[in-house]
Every structure is written in C-alpha cells, then in structure tokens.
DRENBAKE-225085 format. One line per field, with one value per residue (C-alpha): x, y, z. Coordinates in Angstrom, 2 decimals. Example, Ala and Ser with C-alpha at 12.3 -4.5 7.8 and 13.67 -1.06 7.14 Angstrom:
<sebas>
xx: c(12.30; 13.67)
yy: c(-4.50; -1.06)
zz: c(7.80; 7.14)
</sebas>
This chain:
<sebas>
xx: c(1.34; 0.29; 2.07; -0.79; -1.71; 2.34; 1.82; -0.72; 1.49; 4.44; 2.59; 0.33; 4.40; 5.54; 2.00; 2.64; 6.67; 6.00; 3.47; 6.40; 9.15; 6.97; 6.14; 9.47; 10.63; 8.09; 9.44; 12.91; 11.84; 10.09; 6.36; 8.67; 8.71; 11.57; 13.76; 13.88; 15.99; 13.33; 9.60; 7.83; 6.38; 10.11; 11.39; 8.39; 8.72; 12.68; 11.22; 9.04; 11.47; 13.38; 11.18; 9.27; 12.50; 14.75; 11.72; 10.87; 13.96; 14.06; 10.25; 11.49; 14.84; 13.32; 10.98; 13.05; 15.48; 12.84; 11.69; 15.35; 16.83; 13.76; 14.13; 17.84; 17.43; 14.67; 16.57; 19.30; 17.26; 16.28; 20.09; 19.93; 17.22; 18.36; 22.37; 22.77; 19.93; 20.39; 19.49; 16.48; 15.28; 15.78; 13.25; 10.88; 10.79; 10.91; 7.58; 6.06; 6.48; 5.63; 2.18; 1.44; 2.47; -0.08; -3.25; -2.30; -2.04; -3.24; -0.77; -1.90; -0.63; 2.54; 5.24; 5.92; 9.07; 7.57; 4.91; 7.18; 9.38; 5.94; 6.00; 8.96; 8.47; 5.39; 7.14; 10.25; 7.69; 5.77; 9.28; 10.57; 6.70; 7.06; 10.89; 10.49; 7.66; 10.08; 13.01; 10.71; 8.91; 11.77; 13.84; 11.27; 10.63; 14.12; 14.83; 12.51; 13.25; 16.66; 16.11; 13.29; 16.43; 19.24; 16.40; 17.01; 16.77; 19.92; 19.14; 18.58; 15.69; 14.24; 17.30; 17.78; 14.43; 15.01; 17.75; 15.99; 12.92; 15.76; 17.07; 13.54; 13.14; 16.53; 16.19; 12.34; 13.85; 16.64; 14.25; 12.79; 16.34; 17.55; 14.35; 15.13; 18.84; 17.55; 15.13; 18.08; 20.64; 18.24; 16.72; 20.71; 22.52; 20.12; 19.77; 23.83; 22.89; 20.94; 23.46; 26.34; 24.13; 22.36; 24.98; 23.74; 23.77; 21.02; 19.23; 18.73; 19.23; 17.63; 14.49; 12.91; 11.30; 10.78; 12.17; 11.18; 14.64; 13.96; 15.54; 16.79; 19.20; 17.24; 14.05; 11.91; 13.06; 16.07; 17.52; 15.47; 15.31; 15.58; 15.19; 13.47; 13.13; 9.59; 8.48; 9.75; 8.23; 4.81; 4.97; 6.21; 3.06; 0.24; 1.95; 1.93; -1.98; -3.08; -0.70; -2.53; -6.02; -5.12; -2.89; -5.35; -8.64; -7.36; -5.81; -8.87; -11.00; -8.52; -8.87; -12.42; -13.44; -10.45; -11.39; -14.75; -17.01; -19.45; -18.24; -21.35; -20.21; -16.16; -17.65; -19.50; -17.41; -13.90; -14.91; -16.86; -13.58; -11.42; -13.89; -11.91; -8.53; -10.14; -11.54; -9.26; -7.78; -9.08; -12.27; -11.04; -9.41; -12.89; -14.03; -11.54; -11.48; -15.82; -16.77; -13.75; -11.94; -15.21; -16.26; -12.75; -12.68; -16.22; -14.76; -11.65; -14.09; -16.79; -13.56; -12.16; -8.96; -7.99; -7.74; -7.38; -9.12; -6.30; -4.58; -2.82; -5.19; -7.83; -5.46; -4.20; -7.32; -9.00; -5.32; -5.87; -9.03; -7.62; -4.95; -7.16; -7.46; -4.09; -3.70; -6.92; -6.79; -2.77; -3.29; -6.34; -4.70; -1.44; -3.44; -5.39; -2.14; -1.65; -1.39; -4.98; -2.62; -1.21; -5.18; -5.39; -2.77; -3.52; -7.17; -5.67; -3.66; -6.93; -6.43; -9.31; -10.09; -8.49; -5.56; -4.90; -4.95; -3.21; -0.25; 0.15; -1.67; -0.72; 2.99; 3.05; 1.57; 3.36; 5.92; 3.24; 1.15; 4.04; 4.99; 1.10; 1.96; 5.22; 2.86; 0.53; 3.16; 4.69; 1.43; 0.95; 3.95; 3.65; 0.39; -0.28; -4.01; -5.35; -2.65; -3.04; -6.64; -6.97; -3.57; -2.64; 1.16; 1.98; 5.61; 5.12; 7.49; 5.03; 4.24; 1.10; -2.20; -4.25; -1.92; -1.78; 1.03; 2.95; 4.66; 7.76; 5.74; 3.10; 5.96; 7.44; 4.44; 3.92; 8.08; 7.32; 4.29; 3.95; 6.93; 10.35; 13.71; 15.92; 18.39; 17.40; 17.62; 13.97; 13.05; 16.11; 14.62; 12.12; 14.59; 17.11; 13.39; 12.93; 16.72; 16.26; 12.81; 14.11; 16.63; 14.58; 12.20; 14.84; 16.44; 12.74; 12.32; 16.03; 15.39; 11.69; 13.06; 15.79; 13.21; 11.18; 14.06; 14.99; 11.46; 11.19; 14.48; 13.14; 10.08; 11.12)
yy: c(-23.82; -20.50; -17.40; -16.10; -18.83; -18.85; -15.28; -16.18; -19.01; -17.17; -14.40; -16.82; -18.55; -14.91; -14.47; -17.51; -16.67; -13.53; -15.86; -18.38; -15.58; -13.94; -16.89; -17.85; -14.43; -15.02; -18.27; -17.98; -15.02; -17.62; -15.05; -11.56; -9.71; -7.27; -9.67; -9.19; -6.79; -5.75; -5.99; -9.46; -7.86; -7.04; -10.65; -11.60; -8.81; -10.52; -14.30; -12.91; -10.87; -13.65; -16.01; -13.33; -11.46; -13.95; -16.01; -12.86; -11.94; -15.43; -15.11; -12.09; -13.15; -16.70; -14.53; -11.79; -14.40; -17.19; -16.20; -15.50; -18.88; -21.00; -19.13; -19.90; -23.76; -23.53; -22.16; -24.55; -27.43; -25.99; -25.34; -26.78; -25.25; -21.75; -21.83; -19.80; -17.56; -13.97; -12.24; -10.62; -13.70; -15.74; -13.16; -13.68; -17.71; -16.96; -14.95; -17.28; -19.90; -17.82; -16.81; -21.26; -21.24; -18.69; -19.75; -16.71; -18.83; -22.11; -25.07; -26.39; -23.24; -23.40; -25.89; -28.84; -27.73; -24.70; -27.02; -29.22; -26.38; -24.43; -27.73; -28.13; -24.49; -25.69; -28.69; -26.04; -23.66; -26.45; -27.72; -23.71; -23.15; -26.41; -25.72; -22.21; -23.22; -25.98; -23.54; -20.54; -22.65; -24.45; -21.53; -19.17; -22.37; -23.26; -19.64; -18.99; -21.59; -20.86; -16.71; -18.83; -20.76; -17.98; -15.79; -15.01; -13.05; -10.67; -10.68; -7.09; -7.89; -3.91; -2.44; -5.59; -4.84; -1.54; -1.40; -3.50; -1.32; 1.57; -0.06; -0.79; 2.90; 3.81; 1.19; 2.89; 6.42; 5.33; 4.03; 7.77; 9.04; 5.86; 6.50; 10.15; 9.39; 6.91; 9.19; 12.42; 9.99; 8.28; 11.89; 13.01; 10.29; 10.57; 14.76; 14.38; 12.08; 14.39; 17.85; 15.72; 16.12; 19.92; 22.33; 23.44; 27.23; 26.38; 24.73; 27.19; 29.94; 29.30; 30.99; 28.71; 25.05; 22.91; 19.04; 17.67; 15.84; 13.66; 10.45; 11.23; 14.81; 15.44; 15.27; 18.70; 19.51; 17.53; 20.35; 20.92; 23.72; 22.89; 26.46; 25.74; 29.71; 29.53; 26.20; 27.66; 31.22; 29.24; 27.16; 30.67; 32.26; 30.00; 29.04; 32.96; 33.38; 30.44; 31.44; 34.63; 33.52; 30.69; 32.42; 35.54; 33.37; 30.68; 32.45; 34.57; 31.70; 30.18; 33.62; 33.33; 29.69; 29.71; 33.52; 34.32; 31.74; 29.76; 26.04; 24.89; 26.72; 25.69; 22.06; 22.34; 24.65; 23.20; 19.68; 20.89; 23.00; 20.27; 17.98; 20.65; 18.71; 15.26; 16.11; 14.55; 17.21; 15.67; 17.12; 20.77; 20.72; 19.85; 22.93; 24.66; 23.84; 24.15; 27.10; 29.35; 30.04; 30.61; 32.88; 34.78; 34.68; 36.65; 38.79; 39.80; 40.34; 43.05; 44.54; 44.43; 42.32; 39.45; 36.29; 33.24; 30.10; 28.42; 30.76; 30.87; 32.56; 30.31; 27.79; 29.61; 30.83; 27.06; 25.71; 28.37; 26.55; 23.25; 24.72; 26.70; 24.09; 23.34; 26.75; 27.04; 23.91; 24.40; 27.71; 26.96; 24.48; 26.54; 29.47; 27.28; 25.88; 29.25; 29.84; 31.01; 32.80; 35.19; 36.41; 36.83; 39.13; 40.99; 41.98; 42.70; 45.53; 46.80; 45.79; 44.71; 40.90; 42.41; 44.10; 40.69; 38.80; 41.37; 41.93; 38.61; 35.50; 36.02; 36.75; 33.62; 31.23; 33.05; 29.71; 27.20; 29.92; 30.10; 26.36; 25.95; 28.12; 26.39; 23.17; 24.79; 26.44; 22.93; 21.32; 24.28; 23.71; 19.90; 20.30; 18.61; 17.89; 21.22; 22.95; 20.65; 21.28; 25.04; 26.29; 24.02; 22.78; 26.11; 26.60; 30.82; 33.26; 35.58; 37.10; 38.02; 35.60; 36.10; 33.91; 30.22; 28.95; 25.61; 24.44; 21.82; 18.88; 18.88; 19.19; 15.89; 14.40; 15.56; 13.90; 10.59; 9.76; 6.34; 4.43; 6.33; 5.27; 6.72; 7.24; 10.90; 14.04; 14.97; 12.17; 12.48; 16.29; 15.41; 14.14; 17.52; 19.34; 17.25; 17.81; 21.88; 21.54; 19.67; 21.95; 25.57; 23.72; 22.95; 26.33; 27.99; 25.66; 26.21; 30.02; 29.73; 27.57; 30.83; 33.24; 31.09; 30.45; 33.85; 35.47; 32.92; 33.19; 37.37; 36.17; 34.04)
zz: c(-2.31; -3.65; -2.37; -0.51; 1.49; 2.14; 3.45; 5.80; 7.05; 7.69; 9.46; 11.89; 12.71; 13.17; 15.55; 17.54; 17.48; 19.75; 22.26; 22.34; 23.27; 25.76; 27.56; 27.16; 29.37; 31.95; 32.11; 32.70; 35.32; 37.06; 36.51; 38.18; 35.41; 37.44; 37.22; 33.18; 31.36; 29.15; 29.40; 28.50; 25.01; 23.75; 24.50; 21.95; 19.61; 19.12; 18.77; 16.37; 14.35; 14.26; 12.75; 9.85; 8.78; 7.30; 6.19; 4.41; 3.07; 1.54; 0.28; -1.91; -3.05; -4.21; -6.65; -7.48; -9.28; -9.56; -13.17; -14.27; -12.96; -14.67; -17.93; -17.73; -17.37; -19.82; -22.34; -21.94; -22.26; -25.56; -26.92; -29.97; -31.05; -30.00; -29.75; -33.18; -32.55; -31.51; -27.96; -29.36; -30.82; -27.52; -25.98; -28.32; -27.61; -24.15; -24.49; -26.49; -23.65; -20.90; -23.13; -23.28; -19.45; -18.56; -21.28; -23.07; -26.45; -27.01; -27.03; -30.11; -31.91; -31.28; -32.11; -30.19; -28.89; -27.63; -26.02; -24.42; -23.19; -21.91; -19.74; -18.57; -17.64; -15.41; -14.09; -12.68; -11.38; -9.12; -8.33; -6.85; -5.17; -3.12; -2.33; -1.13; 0.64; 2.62; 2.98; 4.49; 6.71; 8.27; 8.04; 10.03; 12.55; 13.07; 13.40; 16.44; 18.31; 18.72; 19.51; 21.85; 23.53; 23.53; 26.01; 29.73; 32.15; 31.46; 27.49; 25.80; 23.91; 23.60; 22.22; 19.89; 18.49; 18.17; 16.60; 13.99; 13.82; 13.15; 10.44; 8.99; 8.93; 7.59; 4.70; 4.11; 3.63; 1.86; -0.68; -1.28; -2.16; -3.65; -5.98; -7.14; -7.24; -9.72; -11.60; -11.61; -13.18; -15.48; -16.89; -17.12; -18.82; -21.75; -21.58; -21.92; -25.10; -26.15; -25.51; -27.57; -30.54; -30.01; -28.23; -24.96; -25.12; -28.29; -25.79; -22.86; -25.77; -28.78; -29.39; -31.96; -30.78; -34.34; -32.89; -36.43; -37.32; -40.71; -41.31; -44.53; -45.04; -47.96; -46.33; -45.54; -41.87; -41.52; -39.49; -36.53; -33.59; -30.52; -28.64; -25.09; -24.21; -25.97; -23.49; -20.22; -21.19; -21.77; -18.91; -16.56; -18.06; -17.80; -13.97; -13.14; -14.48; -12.20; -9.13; -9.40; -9.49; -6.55; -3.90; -2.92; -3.62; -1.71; 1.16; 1.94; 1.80; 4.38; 6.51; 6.31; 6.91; 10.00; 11.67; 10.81; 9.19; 12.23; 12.80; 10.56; 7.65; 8.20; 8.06; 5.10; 3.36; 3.48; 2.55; -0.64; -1.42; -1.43; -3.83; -6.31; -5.54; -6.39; -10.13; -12.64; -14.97; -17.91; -16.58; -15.90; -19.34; -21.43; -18.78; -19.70; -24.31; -23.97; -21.70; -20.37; -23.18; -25.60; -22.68; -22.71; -26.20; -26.41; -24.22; -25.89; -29.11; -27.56; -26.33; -29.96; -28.83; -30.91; -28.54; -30.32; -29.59; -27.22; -25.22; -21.70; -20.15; -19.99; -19.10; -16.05; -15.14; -14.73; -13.52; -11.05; -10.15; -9.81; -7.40; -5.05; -2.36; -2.39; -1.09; 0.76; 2.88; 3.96; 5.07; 6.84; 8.88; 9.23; 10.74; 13.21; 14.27; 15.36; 18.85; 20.77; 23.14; 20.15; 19.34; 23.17; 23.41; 20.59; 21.53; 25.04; 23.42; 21.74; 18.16; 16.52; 14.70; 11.21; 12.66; 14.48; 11.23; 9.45; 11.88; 14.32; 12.69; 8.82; 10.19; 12.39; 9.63; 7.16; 6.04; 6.12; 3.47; 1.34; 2.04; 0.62; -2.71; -3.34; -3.71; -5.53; -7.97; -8.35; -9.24; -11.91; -13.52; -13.77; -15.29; -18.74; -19.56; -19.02; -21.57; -24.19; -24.24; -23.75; -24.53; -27.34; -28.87; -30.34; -29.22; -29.19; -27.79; -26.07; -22.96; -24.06; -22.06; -24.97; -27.38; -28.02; -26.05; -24.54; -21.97; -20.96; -20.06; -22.88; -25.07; -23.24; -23.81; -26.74; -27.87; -26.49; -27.77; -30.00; -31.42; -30.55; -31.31; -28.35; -30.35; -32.13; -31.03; -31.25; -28.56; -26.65; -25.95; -23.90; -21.22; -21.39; -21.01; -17.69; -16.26; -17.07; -15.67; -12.25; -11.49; -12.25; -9.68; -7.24; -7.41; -6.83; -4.06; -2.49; -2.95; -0.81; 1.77; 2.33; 2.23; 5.12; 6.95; 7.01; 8.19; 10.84; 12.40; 12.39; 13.74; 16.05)
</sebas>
C-alpha cells in the first residue's frame, strides 16, 4: 500500500475514532451531557488520540529504521561476496543496488549478483509496506476501541487530552533548542579541531587572513595566516554602512506611513515597501557589481578620491536597501500598537502631532524599533551574495568604505567551496569563523535585550 494512501487511512480511522468516543459519552450519559465529567468533544478528542498517536509513532519508527534493517539483511544475504570487503566499499554496493531498485541504472549493467540482490531488495520492501500497513491499522483499531470501552461518565477525558496536547507542544519547542544545541556543538567540536592546529590568540589576534595551507612543506604557502581581525573589521564595516542607510530611512518611513500618510497611501505604500524584502540577493548584488558601485566610483573620481572597483560602500549602501523593510514594517506595526489613549493625552496637554511622536509614541515603541534593527543588523551581518559581488574576497584591514573589503561568511563560503578534506586547517576555519561569529552575535543581542529591558522598566 503506498504511504500516502496509508496516511489517508489512518487519518479517516482517527476521524471516525473521535465520532465513536463522542457517541460513546453521550451514551453512557444516557443523552445528559451534565452528567459527564468533561464535555462530549473531549471524550472524542481521547478516542481519537488514541487511535492516530501510536499508529503514528509506529508509521515513523517503521521508516526511520526501515532502510537500515533491509540493507542489513541484504547485505547478509550477499556475505560471501562482501565479507573481506571494506566499510567504504560495502557503501558503494549498497548504492549500486539501491540505484537498480529505483530505475536509476539499468539491470542489465550491472552484475548478476547485484541484480539478484536489487531483487531481493524489492521483495523485502513489499514484504515491510504490507506489514506496517497490518500493524498500524490494527494497532490504531484495536487501540480505539479499547479508550472507546474504558469511557464513562466519571472519566477525565479534557485534562487527559490536554495533557497530551502539552506535551505535543513541549516536544515542538524542544525541537528548536534541540536544533541549535545541535548546530553550537557541531560548529564547536570542529572550531576546537581547528584551534589545536592555529593557537587561538592568532585567531582573534592576528592581523593577516592568507588560509592557503599546501600539502607539501615545500610547497609556496605552506604556512598560512589565519588572522580573523581583517573579516570581522569588514563584516563591522559594510554592517555599519547599511545600518546607517536602513535605521533613519526606515524608521521615518514607519513615522510617516503610521502618523501622517492617508489610509490610501499606507495601503499602497507599505505593501510595495515590503516587495524589497522578497527580491533574492542575487538580484541586489548584480544591482549592486553593475550600477551602484560604477556610480560611487564616478563619484569618488570628479571628487579626485581613489575608490576602487569593489568596495564596502556600495555594499552597505544596497545591503542597506535590502534591510529597509525590515526596519520599516516592525516599527510601523510597533507604533500602531501604540496606545490611541497616549496621542489623546498628549494633544490634551497642547503638544502638537511632532512633539507627540517625538516625546510619547517613539518612547513607547521604542523596544519593538530597536527589536526591528537588531533583525535588521542580524540579516546584515549574515549577508553573503551582495559582498561577494560588490565588495569582493580581499581580506583588507581598513576602516576606510572606499576599499575592497570581506567579511566572515563570504570567507566561509568562500573555505568550503568544492572538494574539502575536513581534516586541514584552511577548511576547518570556516567553522572557528562561525563559533566567533555566533557568539559576537549573541553578546550584541544579550547586550540589546539589557538596554530594552532597562528603558522599559524606566518607562513603565
């Protein structure tokens, strides 16, 4: 039976589970629903649970070991053809049954133990669909009707499906910490790798960036520099160009389109402002390579600056761009949230509509405007596309906009590009980049969420 069709089937039993359980209440309760502990709808909502959740929980451990447990038996049914071979060899077989299983490769290609093995492989496969389709059905049948038979009238049905529905949501945000718990340890195991080869005070110190290790000692470069002050003064430059065009263009286009523009204009306006947000990068980048920085580079010349062809400020200025309605849609909503009765009470003292926003509504949506630039920073900062095109791979120690600079994550990019071996230095950089790079962003964001805390506690 094909899993979809297996899908639908469990969910019309789980369907007809809740009619059987509420039926079942009114029922035993002889049609007086006050004589039930818990409304008619809960007693269902447990039949039903009843009948879906293990079902389900079977569904997804049958395939998450399914694949594993029919490469296992087809493996042994081929050990004598693959008792001496190695691990990575094994894999490769493996593969090369899986590709005849699934019409990757013709069967005629292959040898004829791989063809009878692709076989057998199809023969354990129908085998598992039409046993998992056995077990979950009787399983999620068997299951309801006994929650159907343990109901009555006394039964706590509402806080036995709630307590299920709270466990539902504790295992869904587990999986968000569970996830960057994963992603910390993952980037840190191989940054410590990488710090047992390169000292770490080179690292965070070192003022030259040159990862190009060599294979042989005698090889040009052999000895590379791995300096990171160059990257995180690049990526602290271009993020500081486009936080300066984005936070003042975006929070007065906020103030306008919330305070003063007509409701015709705040519909039309905000929605073509946000189009900005949905424009792949790739686009603002070629915007950025073909027309801003030949424009700023004209510039600089009839000034008689030297500004060379990639620089950071044309990639802050369109990052700047990009960010705007990240700024300008958050604060718009954060000032309309805003209390009415605050504007009120300011005209009644007699100040007038830019006092107002100057010295009640700015103050009162002031940590859901900063909340709005943390974002924004954070989506400068991860920002790839756009510096590789406009700012280009030059790891320079500068602070001056008109130089060619780069930033962490191009420069992670840039490391695991192609074939790598994990097992060099000049790859195993990319992931000490990301753990320095996580946790200047978490002490930025740990310092903000002070600084909010503290003005609205004043506030307040």
């Amino acid at each position: 039976m094909p899993t979809s069709f297996l899908v639908l089937l469990l969910l019309s039993l789980t369907a007809f589970s809740f009619i059987l359980g509420r039926r079942r209440s009114l029922a035993v309760s002889a049609g007086d629903i006050r004589k039930l502990n818990s409304l008619p709808g809960y007693y269902g909502y447990y039949v039903a649970l009843w009948c879906g959740v293990p079902a389900l929980l079977i569904f997804i451990f049958w395939h998450f070991f399914e694949g594993t447990v029919i490469s296992q038996l087809v493996l042994f049914n081929l050990s004598e053809h693959t008792a001496s071979q190695p691990e990575q060899q094994l894999n490769l077989v493996l593969n090369e049954i899986r590709n005849v299983v699934y019409g990757n490769i013709p069967a005629t290609s292959v040898a004829p133990e791989i063809t009878a093995a692709a076989n057998h492989y199809r023969e354990l496969q129908q085998i598992s669909n039409m046993a998992l389709t056995i077990v979950t059905i009787v399983l999620a049948m068997g299951c309801a009707m006994l929650a159907r038979s343990r109901i009555h009238t006394e039964q706590r049905a509402r806080n036995k499906v709630e307590r299920v529905i709270m466990i539902f949501l504790v295992v869904c945000s587990s999986i968000a910490i569970v996830t960057t718990l994963g992603i910390v340890l993952s980037v840190l195991f191989e940054a410590i790798r990488f710090f047992q080869a390169v000292p770490v005070t080179n690292f965070i110190f070192g003022l030259e960036w040159s990862p190009q290790t060599a294979i042989r000692s005698d090889q040009v470069g052999s000895s590379g520099a791995f300096g990171a002050v160059p990257l995180f003064t690049g990526t602290l430059l271009v993020s500081a160009i486009a936080i300066l065009v984005a936070a003042p263009t975006g929070l007065m286009t906020a103030i306008y389109l919330s305070e003063y523009a007509t409701p015709g204009i705040r519909s039309l306006g905000k929605p073509l402002l946000e189009i900005l947000a949905g424009i792949p990068t790739v686009v603002y980048g070629f915007f950025a390579a073909l027309t801003v920085a030949p424009l700023i580079r004209g510039w600089g010349a009839s000034l008689g600056l030297d500004v060379s062809s990639e620089s950071a400020l044309a990639a802050g200025v369109v990052m700047g761009i990009m960010i705007i309605p990240f700024v300008s849609s958050l604060s718009d909503d954060v000032i309309n949230a805003v209390p009415q009765t605050l504007r009120d009470g300011a005209y009644a003292l007699g100040a007038t509509q830019s006092e107002t926003i100057k010295k009640v509504i700015i103050p009162a949506a002031l940590p859901g405007i900063i909340g709005g630039i943390l974002l924004a920073v954070s989506r400068a900062i991860g920002e790839t596309m756009i510096v590789v095109m406009a700012a280009g791979l030059a790891a320079n120690l500068t602070a001056n906009p008109l130089e060619s600079v780069t930033t962490v994550t191009v420069q992670i990019v840039t490391l695991l590009v192609g074939d790598q071996e994990f097992d060099s230095p000049k790859t195993l950089a990319a992931f000490a980049l990301g753990l320095v790079l996580f946790i200047v962003t978490l002490i930025l964001n740990m310092v903000a969420l002070y600084v909010v805390r503290k003005y609205r506690e004043q506030y307040e």
